[in-house]
C-alpha positions, 0 to 999 in steps of 0.5 A: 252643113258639117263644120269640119274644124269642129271638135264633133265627129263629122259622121255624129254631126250627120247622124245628128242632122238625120235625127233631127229631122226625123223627129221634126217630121221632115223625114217622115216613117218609111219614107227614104232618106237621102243617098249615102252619096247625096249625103256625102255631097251634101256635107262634103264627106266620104261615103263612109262617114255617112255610112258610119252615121247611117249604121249608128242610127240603125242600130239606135232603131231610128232607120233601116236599110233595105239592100239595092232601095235605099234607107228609110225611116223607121216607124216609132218604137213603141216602148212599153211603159212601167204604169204601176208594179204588179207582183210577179204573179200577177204579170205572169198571170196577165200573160196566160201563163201559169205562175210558180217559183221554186225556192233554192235556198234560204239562210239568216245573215246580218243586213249589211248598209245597205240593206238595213236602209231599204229595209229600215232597220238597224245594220246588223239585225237579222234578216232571211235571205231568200233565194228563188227561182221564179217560172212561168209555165213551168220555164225559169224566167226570173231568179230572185233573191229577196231579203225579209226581216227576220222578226217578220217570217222567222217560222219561214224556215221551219 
């Protein structure tokens, strides 16, 4: 199984095998995998390249360790996709909670490269800098600094 003249970490080979057969189904959610020790004599290793293996999934989420029983299979994460971009307001609002922001400060420089290329305007031109602090019921969650062309909101700063 582990090739020990390869140049891959035996403990990376094992956390690779583990792996793949989680996500071939071998290894199914919750079920227990094998024993550090039916590892370590599967592959011809220590228990503690296996334990190195075994830690590094964990910490990937891929399976957890239950004191005295074994390790199991984790269930699948569910990662919460980006579908589209909503505005602060409205992702806070979706939330039940009330949407506010508190400006800090706002000042006048010349965009930078940067900038001027997000923006589509020449480096240099003026653009409002915005900083702000963004809330949800009233608690700090987000700070922002946005940079808006000049021409567009110089009365912003009055």
């Amino acid at each position: 199984m582990a090739k020990h003249d390869s140049p891959v970490p035996l403990y990376v080979q094992i956390k690779d095998y583990i792996r793949l057969n989680i996500q071939n189904g071998l290894f199914a959610v919750n079920e227990r995998i094998p024993s550090e020790r039916q590892l370590a004599e599967q592959f011809s290793v220590n228990r503690l390249t296996v334990s190195k293996a075994l830690t590094e999934l964990a910490r990937e989420g891929l399976v957890y360790s239950q004191v005295g029983k074994g390790t199991y299979v984790s269930p699948a994460k569910i990662d919460q996709m980006l579908q589209s971009l909503t505005s602060f307001t409205e992702d806070i609002s979706s939330r039940g909670k009330k949407p506010s922001s508190r400006v800090l400060y706002a000042h006048v420089e010349a965009a930078n490269a940067e900038v001027a290329k997000a923006l589509s305007i020449l480096p240099g031109a003026e653009v409002v800098v915005l900083h702000r602090v963004r809330m949800a019921d009233n608690l700090p969650v987000a700070f922002e600094r946005s940079h808006i062309i000049y021409a567009l909101c110089h009365g912003m700063l009055e």
